[in-house]
Structure formats: structure tokens, C-alpha cells
LUMZADREN-115118 format. One record per residue: chain; z, x, y of N, C-alpha, C in turn. Coordinates in Angstrom, 1 decimal. Atoms other than C-alpha are relative to their C-alpha. Last residue first. Layout:
NODE unit    nc3    nc1    nc2   cac3   cac1   cac2    cc3    cc1    cc2
NODE    A      Z      X      Y      Z      X      Y      Z      X      Y
...
//
This chain:
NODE unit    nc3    nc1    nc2   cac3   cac1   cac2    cc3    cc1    cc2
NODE    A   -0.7    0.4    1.0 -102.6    0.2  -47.0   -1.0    0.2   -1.5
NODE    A   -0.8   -0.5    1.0 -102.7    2.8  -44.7   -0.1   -0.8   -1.7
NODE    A    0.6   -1.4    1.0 -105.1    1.8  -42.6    0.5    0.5   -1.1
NODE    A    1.1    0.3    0.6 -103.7   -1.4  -41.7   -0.9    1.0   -1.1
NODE    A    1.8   -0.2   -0.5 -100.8    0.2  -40.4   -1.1   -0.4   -0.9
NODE    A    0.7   -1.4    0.7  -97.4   -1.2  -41.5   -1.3    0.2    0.5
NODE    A    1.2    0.6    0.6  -95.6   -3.6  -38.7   -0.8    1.3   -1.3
NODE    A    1.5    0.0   -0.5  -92.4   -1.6  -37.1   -1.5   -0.8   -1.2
NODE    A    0.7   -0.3    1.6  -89.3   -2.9  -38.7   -0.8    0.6    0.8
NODE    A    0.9    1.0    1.0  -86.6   -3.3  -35.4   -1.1    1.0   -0.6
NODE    A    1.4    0.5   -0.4  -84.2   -1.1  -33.8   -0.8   -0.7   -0.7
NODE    A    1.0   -1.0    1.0  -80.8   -1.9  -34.0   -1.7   -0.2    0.6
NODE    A    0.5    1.1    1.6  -79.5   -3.5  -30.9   -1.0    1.6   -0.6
NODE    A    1.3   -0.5   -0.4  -77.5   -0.4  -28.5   -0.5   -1.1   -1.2
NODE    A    0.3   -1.0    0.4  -73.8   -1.7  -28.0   -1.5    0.1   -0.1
NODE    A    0.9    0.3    1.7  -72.0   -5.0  -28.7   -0.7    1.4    0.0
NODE    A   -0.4   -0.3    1.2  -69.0   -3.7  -26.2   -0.9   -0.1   -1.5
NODE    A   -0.7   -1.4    0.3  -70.5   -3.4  -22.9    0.6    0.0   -1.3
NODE    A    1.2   -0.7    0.7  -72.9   -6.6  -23.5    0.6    1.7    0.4
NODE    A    1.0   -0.3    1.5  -69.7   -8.5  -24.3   -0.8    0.8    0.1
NODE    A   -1.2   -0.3    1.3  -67.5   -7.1  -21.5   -1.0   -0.1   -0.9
NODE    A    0.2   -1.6   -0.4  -70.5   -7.6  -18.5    0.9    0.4   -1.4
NODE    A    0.8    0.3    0.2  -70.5  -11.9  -19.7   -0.5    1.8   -0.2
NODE    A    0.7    0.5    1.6  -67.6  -12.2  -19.9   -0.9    0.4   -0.4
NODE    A   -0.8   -0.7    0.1  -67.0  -10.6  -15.8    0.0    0.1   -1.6
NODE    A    0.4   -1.1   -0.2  -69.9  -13.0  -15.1    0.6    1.6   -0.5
NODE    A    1.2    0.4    0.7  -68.4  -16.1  -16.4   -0.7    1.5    0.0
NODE    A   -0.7   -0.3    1.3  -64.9  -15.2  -14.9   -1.1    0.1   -0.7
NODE    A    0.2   -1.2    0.3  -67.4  -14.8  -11.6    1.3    0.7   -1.3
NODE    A    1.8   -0.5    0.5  -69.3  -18.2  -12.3    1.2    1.5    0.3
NODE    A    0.9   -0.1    1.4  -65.4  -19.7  -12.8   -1.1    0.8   -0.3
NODE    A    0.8    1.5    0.6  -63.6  -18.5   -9.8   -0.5   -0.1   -1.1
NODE    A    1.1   -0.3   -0.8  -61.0  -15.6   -9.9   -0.6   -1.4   -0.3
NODE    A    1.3   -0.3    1.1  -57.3  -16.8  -10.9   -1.4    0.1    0.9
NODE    A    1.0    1.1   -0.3  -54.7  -16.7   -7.8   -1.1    0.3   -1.6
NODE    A    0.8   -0.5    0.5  -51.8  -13.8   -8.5   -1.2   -1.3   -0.1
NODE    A    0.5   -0.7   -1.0  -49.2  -14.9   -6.4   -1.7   -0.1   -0.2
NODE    A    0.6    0.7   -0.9  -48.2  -17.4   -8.9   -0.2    0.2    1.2
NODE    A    1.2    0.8    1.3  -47.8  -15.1  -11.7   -0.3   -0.8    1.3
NODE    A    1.6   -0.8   -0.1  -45.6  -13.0   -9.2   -1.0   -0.5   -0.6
NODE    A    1.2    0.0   -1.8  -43.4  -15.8   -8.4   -1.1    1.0    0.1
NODE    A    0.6    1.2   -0.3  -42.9  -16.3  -12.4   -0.5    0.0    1.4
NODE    A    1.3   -0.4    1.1  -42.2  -12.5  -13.1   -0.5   -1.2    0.2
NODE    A    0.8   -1.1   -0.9  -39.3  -12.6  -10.1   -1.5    0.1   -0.4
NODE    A    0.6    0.3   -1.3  -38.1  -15.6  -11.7   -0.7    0.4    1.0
NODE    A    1.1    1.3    0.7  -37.7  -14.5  -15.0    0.0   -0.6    1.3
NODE    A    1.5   -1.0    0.6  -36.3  -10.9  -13.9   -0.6   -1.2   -0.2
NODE    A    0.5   -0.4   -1.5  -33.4  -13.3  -11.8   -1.2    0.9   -0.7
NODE    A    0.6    1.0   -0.5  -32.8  -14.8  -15.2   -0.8    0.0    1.1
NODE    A    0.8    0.3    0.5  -32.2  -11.7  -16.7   -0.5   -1.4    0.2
NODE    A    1.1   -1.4    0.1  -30.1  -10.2  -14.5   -1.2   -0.9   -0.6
NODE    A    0.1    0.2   -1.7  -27.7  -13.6  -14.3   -1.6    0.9    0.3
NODE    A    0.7    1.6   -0.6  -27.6  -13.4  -17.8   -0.4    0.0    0.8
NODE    A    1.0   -0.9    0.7  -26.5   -9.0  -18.1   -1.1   -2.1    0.1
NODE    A    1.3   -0.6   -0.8  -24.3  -10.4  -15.4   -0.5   -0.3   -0.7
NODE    A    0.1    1.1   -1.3  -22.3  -13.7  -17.3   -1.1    0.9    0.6
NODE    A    1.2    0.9    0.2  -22.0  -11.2  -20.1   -1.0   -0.5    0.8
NODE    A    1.3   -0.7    0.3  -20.5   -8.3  -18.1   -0.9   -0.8   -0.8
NODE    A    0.6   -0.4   -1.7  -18.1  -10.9  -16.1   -1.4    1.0   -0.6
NODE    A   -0.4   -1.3   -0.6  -16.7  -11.9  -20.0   -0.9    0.1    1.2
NODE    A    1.1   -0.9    0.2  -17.5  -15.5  -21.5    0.1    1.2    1.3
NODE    A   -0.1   -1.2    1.3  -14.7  -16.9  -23.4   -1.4    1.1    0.7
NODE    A   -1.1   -0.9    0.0  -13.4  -19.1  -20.5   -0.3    1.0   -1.0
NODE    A   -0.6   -0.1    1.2  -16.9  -21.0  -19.7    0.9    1.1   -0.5
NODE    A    0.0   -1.3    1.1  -18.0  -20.4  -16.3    0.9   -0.6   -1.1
NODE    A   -1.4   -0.7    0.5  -18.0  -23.5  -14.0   -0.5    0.9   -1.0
NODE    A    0.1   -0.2    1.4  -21.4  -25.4  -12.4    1.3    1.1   -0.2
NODE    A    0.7   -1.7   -0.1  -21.3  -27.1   -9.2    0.3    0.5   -1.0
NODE    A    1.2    0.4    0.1  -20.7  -31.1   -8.1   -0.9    1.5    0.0
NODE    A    0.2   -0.8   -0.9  -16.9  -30.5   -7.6   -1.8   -0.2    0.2
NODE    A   -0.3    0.1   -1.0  -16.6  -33.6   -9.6    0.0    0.6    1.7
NODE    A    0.9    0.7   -0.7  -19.5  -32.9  -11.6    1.3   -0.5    1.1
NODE    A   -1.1    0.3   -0.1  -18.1  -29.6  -13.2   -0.3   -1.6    1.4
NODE    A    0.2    0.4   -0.8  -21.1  -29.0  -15.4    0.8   -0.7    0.7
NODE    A   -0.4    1.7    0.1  -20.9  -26.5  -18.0    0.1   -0.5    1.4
NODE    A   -0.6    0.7   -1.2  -21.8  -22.7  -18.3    0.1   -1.3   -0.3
NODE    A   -0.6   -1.0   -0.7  -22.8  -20.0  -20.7    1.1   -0.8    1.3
NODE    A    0.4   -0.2   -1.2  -24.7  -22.5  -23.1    1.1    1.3    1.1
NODE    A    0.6   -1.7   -0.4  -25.3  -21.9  -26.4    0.2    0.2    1.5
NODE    A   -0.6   -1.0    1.1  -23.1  -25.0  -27.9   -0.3    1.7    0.2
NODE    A   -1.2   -0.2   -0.5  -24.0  -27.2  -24.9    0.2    1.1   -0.8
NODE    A   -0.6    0.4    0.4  -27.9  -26.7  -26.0    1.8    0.2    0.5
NODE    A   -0.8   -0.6    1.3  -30.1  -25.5  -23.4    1.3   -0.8   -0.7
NODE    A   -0.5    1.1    1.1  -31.9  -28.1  -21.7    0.8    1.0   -0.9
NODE    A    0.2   -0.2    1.9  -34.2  -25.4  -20.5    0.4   -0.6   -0.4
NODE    A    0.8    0.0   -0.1  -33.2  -26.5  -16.4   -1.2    0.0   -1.3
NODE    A    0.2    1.7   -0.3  -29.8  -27.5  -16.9   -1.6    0.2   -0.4
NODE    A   -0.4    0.2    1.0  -29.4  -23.3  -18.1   -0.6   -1.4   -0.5
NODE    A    1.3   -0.1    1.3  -31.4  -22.0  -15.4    0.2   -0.9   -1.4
NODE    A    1.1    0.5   -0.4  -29.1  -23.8  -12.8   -1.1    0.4   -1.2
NODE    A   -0.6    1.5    0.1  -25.9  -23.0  -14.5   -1.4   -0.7    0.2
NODE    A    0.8    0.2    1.0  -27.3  -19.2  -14.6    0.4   -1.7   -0.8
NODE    A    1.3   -1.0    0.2  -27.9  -19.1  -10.9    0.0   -0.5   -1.7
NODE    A    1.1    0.9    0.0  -24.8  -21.4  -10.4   -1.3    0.8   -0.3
NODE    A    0.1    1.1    0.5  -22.7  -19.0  -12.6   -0.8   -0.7    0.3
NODE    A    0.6    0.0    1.2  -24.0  -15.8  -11.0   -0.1   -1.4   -0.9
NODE    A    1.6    0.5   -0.2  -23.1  -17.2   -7.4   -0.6    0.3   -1.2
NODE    A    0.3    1.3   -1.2  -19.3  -17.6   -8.4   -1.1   -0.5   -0.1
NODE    A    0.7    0.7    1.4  -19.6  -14.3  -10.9    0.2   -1.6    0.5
NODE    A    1.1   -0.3    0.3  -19.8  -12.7   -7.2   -0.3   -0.6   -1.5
NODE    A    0.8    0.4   -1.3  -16.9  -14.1   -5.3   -1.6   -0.1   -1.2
NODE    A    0.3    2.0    0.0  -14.9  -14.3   -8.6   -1.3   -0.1    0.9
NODE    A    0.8    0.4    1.0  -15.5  -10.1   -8.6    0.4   -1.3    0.0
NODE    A    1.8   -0.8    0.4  -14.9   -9.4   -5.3   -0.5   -0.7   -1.3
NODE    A    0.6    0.6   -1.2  -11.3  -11.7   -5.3   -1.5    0.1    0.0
NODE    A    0.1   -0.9   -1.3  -10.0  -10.4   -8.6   -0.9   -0.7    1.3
NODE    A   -0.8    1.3   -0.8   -9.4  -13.5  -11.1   -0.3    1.0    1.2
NODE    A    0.9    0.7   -0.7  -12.3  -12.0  -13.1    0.3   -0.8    0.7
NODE    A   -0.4    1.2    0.0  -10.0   -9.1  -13.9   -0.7   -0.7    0.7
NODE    A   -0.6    0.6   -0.7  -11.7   -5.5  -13.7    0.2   -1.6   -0.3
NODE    A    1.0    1.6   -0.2  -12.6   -3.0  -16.3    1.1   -1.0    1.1
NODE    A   -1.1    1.2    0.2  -11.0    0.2  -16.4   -1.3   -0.9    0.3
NODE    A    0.3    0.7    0.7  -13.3    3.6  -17.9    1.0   -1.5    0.1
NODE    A   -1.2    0.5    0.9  -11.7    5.7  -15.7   -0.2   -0.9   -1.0
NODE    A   -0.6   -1.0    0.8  -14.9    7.0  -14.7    1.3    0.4   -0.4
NODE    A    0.5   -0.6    1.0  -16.3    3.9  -14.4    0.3    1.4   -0.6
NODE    A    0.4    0.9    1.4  -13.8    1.9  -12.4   -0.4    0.6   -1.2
NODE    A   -1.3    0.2    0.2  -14.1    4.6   -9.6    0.5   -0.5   -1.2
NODE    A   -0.2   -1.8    0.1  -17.5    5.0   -9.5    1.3    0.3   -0.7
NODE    A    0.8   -0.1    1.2  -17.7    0.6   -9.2    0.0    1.7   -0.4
NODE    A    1.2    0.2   -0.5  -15.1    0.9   -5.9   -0.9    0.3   -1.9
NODE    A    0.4   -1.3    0.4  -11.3   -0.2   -6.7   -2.0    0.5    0.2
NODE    A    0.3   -0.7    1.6  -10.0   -3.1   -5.0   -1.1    1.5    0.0
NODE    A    1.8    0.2    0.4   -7.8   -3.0   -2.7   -0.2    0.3   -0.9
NODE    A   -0.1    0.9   -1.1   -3.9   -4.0   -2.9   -1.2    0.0    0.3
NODE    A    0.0   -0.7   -1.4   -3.9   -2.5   -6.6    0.1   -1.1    1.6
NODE    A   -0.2    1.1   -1.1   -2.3   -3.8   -9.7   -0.5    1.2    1.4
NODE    A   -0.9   -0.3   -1.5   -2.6   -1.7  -13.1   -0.6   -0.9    0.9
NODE    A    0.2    0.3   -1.6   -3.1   -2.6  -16.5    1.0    0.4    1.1
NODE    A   -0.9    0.5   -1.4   -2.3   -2.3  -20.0   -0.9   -0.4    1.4
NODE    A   -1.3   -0.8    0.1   -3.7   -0.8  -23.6    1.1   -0.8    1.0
NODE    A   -0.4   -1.2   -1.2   -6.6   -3.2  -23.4    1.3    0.4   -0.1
NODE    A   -1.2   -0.6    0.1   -9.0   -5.3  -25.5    0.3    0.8    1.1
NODE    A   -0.2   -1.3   -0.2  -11.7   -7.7  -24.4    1.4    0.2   -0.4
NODE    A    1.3   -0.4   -0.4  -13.0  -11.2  -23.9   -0.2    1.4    0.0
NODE    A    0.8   -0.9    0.6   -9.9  -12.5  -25.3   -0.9    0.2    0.1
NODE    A    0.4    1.3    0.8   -8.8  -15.4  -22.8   -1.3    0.8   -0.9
NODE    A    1.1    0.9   -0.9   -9.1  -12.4  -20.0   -0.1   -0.8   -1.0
NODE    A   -0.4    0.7   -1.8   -6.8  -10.4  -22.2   -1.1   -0.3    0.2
NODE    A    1.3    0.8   -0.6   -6.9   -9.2  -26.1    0.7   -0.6    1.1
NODE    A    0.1    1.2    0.7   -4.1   -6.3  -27.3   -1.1   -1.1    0.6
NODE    A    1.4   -0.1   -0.6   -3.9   -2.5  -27.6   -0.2   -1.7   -0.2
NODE    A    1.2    0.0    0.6   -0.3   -2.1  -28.3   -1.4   -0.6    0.8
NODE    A   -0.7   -0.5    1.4    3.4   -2.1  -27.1   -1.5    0.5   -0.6
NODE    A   -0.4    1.0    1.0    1.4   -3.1  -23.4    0.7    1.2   -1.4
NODE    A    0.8    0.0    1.3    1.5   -0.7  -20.6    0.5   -0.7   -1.3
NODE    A   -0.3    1.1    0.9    1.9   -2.1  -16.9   -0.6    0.5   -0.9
NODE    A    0.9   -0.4    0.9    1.3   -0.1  -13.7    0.9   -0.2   -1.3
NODE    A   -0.8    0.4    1.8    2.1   -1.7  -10.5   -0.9    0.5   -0.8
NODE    A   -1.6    1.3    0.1    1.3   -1.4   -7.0    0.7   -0.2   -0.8
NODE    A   -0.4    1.2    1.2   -1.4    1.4   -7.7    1.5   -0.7    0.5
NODE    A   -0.7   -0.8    1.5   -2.2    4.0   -4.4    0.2   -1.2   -1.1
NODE    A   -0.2    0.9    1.0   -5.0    2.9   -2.2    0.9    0.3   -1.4
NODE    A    0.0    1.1   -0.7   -5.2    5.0    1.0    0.0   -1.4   -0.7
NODE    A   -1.0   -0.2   -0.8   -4.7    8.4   -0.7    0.7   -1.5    0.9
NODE    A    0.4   -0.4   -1.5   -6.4    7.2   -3.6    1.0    0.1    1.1
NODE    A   -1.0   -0.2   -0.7   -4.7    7.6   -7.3   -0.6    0.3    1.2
NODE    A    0.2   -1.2   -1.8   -7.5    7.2   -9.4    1.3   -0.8    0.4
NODE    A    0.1    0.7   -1.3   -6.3    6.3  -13.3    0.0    0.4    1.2
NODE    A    0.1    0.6    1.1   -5.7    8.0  -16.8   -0.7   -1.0    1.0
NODE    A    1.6    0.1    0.5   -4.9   11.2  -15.2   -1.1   -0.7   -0.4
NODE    A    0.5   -0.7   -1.2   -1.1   10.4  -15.6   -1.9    0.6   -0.5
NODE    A   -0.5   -0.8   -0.4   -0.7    7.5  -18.3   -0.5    1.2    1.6
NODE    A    0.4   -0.5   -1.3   -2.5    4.3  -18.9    1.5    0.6    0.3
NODE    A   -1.1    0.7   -0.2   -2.7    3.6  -22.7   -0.2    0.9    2.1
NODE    A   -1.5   -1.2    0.4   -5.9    4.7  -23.5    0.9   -1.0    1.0
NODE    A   -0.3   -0.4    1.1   -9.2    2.6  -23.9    0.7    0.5   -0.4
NODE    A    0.3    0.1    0.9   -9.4   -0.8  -22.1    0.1    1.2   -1.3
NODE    A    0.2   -1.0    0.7   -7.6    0.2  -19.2   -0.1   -0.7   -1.6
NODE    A   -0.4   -0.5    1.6   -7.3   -3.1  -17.5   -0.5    1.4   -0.1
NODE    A    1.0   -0.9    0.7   -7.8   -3.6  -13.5    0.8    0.3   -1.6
NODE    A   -0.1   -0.8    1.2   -6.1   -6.1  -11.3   -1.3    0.8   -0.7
NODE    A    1.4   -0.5    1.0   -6.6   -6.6   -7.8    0.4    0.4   -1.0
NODE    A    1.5    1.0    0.0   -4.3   -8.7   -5.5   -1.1    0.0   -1.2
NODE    A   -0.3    1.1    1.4   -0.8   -7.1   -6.8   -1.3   -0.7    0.4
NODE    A   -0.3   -0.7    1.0   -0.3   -6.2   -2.8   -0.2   -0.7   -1.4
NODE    A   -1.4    0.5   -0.1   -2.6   -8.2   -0.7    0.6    1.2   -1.4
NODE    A   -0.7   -0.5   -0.1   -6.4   -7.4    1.0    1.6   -0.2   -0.6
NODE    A   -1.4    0.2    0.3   -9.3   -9.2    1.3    0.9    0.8   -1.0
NODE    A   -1.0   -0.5    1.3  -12.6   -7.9    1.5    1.1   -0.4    0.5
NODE    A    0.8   -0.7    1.3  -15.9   -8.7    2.9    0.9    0.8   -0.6
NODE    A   -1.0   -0.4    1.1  -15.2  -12.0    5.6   -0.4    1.3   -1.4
NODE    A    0.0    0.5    1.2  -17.9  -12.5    7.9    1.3    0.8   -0.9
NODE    A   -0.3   -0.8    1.6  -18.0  -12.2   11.2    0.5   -0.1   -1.0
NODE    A   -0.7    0.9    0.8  -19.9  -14.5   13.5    0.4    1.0   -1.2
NODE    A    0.4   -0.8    1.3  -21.0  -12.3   16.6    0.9   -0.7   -0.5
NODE    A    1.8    0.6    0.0  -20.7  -14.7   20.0   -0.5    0.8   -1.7
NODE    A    0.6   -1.2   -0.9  -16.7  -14.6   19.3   -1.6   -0.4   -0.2
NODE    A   -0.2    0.3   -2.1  -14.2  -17.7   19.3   -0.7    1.3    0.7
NODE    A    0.7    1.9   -0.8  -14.9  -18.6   15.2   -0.4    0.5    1.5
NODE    A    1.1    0.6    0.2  -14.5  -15.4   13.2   -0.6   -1.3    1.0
NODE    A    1.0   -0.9   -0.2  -12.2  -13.7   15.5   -1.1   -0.8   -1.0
NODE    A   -0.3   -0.3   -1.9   -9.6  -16.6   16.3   -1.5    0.7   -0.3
NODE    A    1.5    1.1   -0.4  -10.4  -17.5   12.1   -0.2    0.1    1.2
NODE    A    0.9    0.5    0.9   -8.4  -14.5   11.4   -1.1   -1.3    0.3
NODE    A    0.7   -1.2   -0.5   -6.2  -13.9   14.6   -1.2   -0.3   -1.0
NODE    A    0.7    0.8   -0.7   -5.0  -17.8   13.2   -0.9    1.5    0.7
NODE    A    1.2    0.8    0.6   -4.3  -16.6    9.7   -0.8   -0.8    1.4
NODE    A    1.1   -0.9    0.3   -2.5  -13.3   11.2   -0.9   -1.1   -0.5
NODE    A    0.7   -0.8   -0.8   -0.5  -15.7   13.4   -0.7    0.6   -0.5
NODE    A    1.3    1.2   -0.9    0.3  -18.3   11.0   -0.5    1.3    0.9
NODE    A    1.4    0.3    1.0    1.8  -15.3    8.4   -0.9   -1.0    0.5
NODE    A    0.8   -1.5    0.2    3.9  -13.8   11.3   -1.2   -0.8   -0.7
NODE    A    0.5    0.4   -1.3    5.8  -17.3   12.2   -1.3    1.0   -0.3
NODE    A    1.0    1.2    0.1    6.3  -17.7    8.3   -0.9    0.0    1.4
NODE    A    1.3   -0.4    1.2    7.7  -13.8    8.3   -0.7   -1.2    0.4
NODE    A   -0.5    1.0    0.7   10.4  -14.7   11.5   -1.5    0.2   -0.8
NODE    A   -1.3   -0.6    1.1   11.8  -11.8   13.4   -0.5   -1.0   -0.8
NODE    A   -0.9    1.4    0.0    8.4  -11.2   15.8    0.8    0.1   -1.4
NODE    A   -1.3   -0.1    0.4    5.9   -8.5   16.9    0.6   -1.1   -0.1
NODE    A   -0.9    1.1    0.0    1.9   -8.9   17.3    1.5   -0.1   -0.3
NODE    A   -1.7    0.7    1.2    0.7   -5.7   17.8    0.7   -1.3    0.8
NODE    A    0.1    1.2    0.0   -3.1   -4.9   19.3    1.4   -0.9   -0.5
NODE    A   -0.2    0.1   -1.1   -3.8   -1.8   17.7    0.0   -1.4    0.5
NODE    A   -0.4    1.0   -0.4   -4.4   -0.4   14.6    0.6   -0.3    1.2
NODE    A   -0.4   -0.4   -1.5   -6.5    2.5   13.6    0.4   -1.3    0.4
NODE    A    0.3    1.3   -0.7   -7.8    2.3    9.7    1.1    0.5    1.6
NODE    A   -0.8    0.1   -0.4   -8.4    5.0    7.1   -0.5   -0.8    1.8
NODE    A   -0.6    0.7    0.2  -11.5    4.6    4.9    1.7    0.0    1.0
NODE    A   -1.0   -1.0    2.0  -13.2    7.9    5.0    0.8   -1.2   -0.2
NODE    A    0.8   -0.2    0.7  -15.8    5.8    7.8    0.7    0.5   -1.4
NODE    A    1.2   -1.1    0.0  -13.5    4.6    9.9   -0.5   -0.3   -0.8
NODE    A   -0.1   -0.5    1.4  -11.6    0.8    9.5   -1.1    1.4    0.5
NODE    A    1.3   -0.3   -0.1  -10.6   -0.6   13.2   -0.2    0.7   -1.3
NODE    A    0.6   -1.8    0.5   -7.4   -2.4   13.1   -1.4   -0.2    0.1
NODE    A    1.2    0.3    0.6   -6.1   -6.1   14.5   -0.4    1.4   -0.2
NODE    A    1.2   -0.9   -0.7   -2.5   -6.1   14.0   -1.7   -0.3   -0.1
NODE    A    1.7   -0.2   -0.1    0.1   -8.3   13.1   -0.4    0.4    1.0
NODE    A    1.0   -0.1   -1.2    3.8   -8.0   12.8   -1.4   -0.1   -0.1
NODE    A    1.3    0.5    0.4    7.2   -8.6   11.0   -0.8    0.4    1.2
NODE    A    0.9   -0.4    1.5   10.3   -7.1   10.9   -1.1    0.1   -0.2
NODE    A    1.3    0.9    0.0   10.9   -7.1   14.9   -0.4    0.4   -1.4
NODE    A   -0.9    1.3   -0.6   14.3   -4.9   15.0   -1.1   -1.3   -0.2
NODE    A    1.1   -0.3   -0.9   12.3   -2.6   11.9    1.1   -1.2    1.2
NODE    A   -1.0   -1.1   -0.3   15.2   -2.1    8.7   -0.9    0.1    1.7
NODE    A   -1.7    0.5    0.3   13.5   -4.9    6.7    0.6    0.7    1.5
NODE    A   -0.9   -0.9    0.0    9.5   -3.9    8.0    1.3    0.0    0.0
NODE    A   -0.9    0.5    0.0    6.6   -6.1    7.3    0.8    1.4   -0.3
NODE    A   -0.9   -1.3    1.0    3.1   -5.8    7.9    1.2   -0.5    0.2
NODE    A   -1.2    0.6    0.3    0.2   -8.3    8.1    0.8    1.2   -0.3
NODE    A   -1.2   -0.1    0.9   -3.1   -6.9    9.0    0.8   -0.6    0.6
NODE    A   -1.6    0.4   -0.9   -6.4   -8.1   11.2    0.8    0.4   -1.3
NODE    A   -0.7    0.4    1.1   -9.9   -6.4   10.7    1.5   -0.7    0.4
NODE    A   -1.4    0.7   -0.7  -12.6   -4.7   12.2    0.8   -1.0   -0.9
NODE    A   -1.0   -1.2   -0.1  -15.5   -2.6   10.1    1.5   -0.6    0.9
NODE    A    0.2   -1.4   -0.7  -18.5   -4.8   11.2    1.1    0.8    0.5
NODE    A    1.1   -0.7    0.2  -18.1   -6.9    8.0   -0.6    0.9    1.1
NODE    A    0.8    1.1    0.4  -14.9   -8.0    8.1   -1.3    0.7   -0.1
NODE    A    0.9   -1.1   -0.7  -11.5   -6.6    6.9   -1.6   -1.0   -0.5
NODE    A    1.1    0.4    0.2   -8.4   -9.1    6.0   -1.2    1.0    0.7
NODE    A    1.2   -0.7   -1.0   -5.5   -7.6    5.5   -1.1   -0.7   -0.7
NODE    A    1.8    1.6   -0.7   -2.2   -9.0    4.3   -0.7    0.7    0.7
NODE    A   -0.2    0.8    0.9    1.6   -6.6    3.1   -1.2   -0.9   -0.2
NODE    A    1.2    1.2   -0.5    0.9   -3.8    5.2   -0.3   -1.0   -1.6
NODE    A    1.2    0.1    0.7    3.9   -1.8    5.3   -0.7   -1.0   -0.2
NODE    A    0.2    1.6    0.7    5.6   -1.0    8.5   -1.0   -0.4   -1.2
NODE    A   -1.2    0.1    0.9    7.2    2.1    9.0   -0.4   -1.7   -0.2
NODE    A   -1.4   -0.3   -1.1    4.5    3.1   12.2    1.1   -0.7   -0.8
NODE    A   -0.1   -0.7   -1.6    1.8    2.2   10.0    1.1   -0.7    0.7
NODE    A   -1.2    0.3   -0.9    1.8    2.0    6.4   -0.4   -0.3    0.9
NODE    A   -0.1   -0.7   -1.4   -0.7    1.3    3.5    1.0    0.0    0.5
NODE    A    0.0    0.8   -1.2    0.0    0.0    0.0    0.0    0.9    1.2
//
């Protein structure tokens, strides 16, 4: 979890041109609580400014949720939300070793919240996978990261729902569209909400490798109907150049015998 000035940052929202509001909270601080709006560099460390102070958390938590929509809503640039922030927000499994030292990044600006090793290697995500344990971060981890720790991320995590979200309707929509059988399908139809839900046994790397392959079958269909057919006389013509390139030289014929000869 981050600091600044002995306060640790309990809520951050960051938007998409690098600005941001926190939540911090400090026991032993005269003003516990506070919000900031920060500026995010480039290496990831953040510059805050702007302090909101006060003794009462609930008062703190409306003020960072109204700085929050204040800056999306009451500026001429509409910024968009592209990571949220809380301690314990982001899990991650270690699917192959028990998670000891080495076993997991330790960033300067993202250290682990919590780190959790089961008795044994056991099934999580409504068994879609095994895993030694898990750890808790306040951001999440970047795809590099993940991979050369070999963790896999929980599909309650913020980033990843956002994104197996739009996969589902993508492959909810292909799915309706084939008639695929309930029994094969990947999704189901949540008609109250009136938008398609993920089926609990089917893992974030299924759901892609779907998604992927639906989006290649659509890509391959708008190119087919880029591609205009030629007219008839010059399909006729183009048939017509193919056969007498492939049949080749006609034998030669008998010649007649000479009269003389016979």
C-alpha cells in the first residue's frame, strides 16, 4: 500500500490522462482521514496535492466519491475511469509452488497486502484451476509480471471482470446467433439484466481463447465482403484463359497416305 506524508492510501481512483483522487487514513494523524487529487509519473510514483482533511472516515469516503464524479462530470475533457485502487482488491493465485520468497514481485509501489498458503494444492475459481495459495495486492499486477511468476488472476479482480464483461457479450452474441446448444455453450441469457453472464466453470483463459476466435471470424467475414466478385463475361473469360493454358499442345493429326505410294 502506498504512503504519503504517514497516511496510507486506503481508495484511489486513476484516470486516463494520468490524474487521480486518493483516500488515506492515518490513526495517530490530528485529521485521520483525507483526500487528494495526485498526478501519476511515468515510473509509477504519484505527486499529491490538493488535501482534503477531516476526523470522520464516512465524511472522507463521500468526499473522495464526489472529487470522483466532480472531475469526470464538471470538466470539458470527460475522464474515464482505468484502474481502481483498494487494499485486498486484486487477487492473484500461484498455481505452481507454494508462495514463498522469490515466488512473487515485490514492487516498490505495489508491495502484497496479504499472502495466503493453502495445506495443499487445491481447486479455486469454482474449480477452473489449482493453486498452492494466493496473494492480495491494492494494484493490479501488469501481464509481464503475472507471467514470470507464473500467477494467474481472479476473475473477481476489477481489470479482468471489466474485460471478460465485453468477451461474454461478444461470445453470448456469437453463441445466440449458431443456436448453439445450451450444453456447449459458454454463456447463458440473463434476460432480466437483458445481457449475457459467464458460466461458473469456465476459466478467463477459456472465455479469451473464444472471444479470439470469434473476433478472427468476423474479421474473415468483413474481408469476404470487401472483396466484390468480377463480372460474369470476365469470370467467363478468365475460364476460358485457365483451360486453354492447362490442356496444352492438340496431338497432331494422321496425315492422308500419298497416292503414289500405294
Amino acid at each position: 500500500m502506498d504512503k504519503n506524508q504517514g497516511y496510507v492510501i486506503e481508495r484511489a481512483v486513476l484516470f486516463d490522462n494520468g490524474r487521480g483522487v486518493a483516500l488515506g487514513h492515518s490513526p495517530t494523524a490530528p485529521d485521520p482521514y483525507v483526500t487528494w487529487m495526485f498526478t501519476q509519473r511515468e515510473d509509477g510514483r504519484r505527486d499529491y496535492e490538493w488535501g482534503h482533511y477531516g476526523p470522520d472516515g464516512d465524511a472522507a469516503q463521500k468526499d473522495f466519491d464526489k472529487r470522483v464524479y466532480e472531475y469526470q462530470h464538471d470538466f470539458p475533457y470527460k475522464a474515464q475511469v482505468v484502474q481502481t485502487e483498494a487494499p485486498g482488491l486484486y487477487k492473484y493465485y500461484s498455481t505452481q509452488r507454494p508462495v514463498d520468497i522469490g515466488t512473487f514481485p515485490k514492487l516498490p509501489h505495489n508491495a502484497p497486502d496479504e499472502i495466503v498458503n493453502y495445506d495443499k494444492r487445491i481447486p479455486v475459481e469454482n474449480e477452473t484451476r489449482l493453486a498452492w495459495g494466493h496473494l492480495t495486492y491494492t494494484k493490479p499486477l501488469a501481464d509481464k509480471e503475472m507471467q514470470d511468476y507464473e500467477l494467474r488472476p481472479s476473475r473477481d479482480n476489477p481489470d479482468l471482470r471489466r474485460i471478460m464483461e465485453e468477451q461474454t457479450q461478444t461470445v453470448g452474441q456469437w453463441e445466440e446467433a449458431r443456436h448453439i446448444p445450451d450444453q456447449k455453450r459458454l454463456t447463458w441469457f440473463y434476460p432480466d439484466f437483458g445481457c449475457y453472464v459467464l458460466k461458473e466453470y469456465v476459466s478467463p483463459e477459456k472465455l479469451a481463447a473464444a472471444a479470439e476466435s470469434v473476433e478472427v471470424s468476423i474479421a474473415a467475414k468483413r474481408q469476404r465482403g470487401r472483396v466484390k466478385p468480377a463480372p460474369i463475361s470476365e469470370q467467363m473469360k478468365e475460364a476460358q484463359r485457365l483451360a486453354q493454358k492447362h490442356q496444352g499442345r492438340a496431338a497432331p493429326g494422321r496425315e492422308a497416305p500419298d497416292k503414289d505410294n500405294r
